[in-house]
N, C-alpha and C positions, 0 to 999 in steps of 0.2 A: 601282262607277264613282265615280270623283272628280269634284270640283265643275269642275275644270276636262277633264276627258274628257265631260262634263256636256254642257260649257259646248260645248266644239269638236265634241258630237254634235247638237247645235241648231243649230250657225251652218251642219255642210255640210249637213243636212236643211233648213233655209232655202233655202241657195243653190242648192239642189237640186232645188226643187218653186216657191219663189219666182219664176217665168219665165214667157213669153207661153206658154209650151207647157201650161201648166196651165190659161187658160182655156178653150179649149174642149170640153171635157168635163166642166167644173164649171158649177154655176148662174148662176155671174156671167160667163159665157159670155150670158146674157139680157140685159142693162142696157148691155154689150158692143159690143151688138148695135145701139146708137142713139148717136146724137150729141150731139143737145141734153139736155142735164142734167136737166129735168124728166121725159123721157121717160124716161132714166136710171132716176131717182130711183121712178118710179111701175113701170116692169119689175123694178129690183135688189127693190121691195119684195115684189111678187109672186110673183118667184121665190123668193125668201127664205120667204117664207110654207110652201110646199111644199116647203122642202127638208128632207126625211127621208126613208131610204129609200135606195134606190138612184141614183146621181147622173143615170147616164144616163135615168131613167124620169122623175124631175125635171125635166132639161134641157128632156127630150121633148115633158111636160106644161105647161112653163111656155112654150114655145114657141107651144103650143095656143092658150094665153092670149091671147099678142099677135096673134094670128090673130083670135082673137074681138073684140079690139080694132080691128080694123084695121090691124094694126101701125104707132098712133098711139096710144100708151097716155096722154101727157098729156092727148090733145084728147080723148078719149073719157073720160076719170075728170073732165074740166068740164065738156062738154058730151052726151052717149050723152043720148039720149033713151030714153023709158019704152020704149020698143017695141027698142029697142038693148039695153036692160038687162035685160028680158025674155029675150033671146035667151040673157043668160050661162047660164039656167035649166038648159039639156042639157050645162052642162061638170062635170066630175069627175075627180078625182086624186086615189083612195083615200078618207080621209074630208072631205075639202076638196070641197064640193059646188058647183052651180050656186049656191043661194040663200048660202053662205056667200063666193061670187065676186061676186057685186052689193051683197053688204054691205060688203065690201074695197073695191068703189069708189067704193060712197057717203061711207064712212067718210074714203076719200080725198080725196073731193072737197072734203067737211067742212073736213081739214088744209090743204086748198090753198084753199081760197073764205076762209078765217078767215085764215090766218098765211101765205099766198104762195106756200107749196110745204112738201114732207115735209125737206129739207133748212133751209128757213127755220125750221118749227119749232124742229126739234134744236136748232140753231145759238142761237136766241132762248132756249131755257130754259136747255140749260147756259150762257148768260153770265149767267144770272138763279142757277140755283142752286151753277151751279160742280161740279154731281156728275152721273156716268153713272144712278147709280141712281134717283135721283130724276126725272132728266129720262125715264129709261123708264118708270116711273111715270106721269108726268102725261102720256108720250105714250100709255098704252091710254086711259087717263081719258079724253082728248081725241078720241081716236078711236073711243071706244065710246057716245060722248055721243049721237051722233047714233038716229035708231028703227033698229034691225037685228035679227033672230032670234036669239038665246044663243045658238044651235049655233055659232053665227061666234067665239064669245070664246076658245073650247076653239084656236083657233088665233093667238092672239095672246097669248104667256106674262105672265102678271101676279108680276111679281118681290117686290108685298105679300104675295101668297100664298108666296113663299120660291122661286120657279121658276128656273130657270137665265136663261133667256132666252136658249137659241141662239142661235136665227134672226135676234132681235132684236142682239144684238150683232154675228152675224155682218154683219148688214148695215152698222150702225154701223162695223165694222172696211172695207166695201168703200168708203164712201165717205168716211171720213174722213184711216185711214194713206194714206201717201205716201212713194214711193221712186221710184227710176230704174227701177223693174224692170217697168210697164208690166201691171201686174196688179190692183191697188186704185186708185182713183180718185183718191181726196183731191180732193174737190170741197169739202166742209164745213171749212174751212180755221180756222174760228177754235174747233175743239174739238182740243185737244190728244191727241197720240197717246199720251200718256200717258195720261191717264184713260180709256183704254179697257180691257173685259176681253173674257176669252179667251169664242171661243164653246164653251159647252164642252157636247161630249153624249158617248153612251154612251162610242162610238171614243176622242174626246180623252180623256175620263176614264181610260178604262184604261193609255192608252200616260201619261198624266201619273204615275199612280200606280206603273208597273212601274219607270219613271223617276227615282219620288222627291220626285217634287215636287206631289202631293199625297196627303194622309192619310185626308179622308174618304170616307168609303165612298159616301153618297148624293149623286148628280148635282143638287143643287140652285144654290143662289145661294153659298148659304155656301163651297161647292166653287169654283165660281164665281171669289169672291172670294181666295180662300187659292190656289189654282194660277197665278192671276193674280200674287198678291203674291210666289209664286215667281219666274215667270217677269220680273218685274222687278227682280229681282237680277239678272237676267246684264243686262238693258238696260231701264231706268228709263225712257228716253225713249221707249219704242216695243216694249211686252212683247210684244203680240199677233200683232209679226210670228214668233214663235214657234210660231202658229197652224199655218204650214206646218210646222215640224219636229215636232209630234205629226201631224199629216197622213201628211208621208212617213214616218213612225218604220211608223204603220201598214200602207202600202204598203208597206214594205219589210220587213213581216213581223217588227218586230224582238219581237213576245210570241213567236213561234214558234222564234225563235232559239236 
């Protein structure tokens, strides 16, 4: 395949899975689900937290959440009382426990009692450092500042240890791009879609690499960074919305082909 059969099997795999028809079955089907932005901001993270696996077991699970919430996830990550947070105790989603669901929103609360909200941070460090990777960085630092049990950290990727940082970009991609197409948010408006990278896990890895456009072997950062740097050869200003055509590459079976 040529750079330009490349190029025209990313744009119809975009236009193809890019659509309102793709949320609801996906996780950001959860953040979706609410209006006000902080509400948003505090379900899109939750969901994201748990997204591995099966979508629909995810959706399910994350759904659960807002239940435990009240389905008032801002006012309950500032205000839940000890006896509220308690309660998160009996939830579970694989190895995502109750105690590592009270740490997530202390930890939250932390982001939002200090810097205004999980969007305000973002937004406040990359105009400070001007880089995704750094500002992910100083967001576990910040968010793990607070007292929580270690078992919680195993779910929130630390990119000094060289980790991909799915979840963590994926969410960075729901709320930052922005198009007509009614599926990404673009709330966080003064971080460039460009300095975003791909969320990249096992699925993206492989349809990237069958595809050519990445070489190494291990799902880390460094992968990360180099499939990213591909995909902004076809669009510098906006690589990640390519996100969907390794998406649908895999729905549409194209290693089987």
């Amino acid at each position: 395949m040529n750079r330009e059969e490349l190029h025209n099997l990313l744009e119809h795999l975009h236009d193809k899975y890019n659509r309102p028809e793709f949320i609801e079955p996906d996780p950001i089907s959860i953040p979706h689900s609410f209006s006000d932005r902080h509400d948003k901001e505090v379900a899109g993270f939750l969901a994201a937290a748990i997204a591995w696996g099966n979508r629909k077991a995810i959706v399910k699970s994350a759904r659960r959440m807002m239940q435990y919430m009240d389905n008032s996830p801002a006012d309950f990550v500032r205000n839940a009382s000890p006896a509220e947070l308690r309660h998160l105790q009996s939830y579970v989603h694989r190895t995502f426990n109750g105690q590592d669901f009270t740490d997530f929103v202390l930890g939250m609360r932390h982001i939002i009692t200090q810097h205004g909200g999980i969007g305000e941070f973002f937004e406040s460090r990359y105009a400070t450092t001007g880089d995704i990777a750094t500002t992910l960085s100083e967001f576990r630092r910040e968010f793990l500042s607070c007292e929580h049990n270690p078992h919680c950290e195993k779910h929130i990727s630390s990119i000094d240890k060289g980790a991909a940082c799915k979840r963590l970009n994926m969410y960075l991609r729901w709320f930052v791009r922005r198009d007509d197409r009614g599926v990404d948010f673009g709330l966080w408006r003064s971080i460039p879609m460009s300095a975003l990278y791909l969320p990249l896990d096992v699925h993206t890895g492989n349809m990237g690499r069958a595809l050519g456009l990445l070489q190494r072997k291990q799902n880390d950062w460094k992968a990360t960074a180099e499939i990213t740097a591909a995909l902004r050869n076809f669009d510098p200003s906006d690589p990640v919305r390519y996100d969907y055509s390794l998406f649908g590459a895999g729905i549409d079976g194209f290693l089987k082909q």
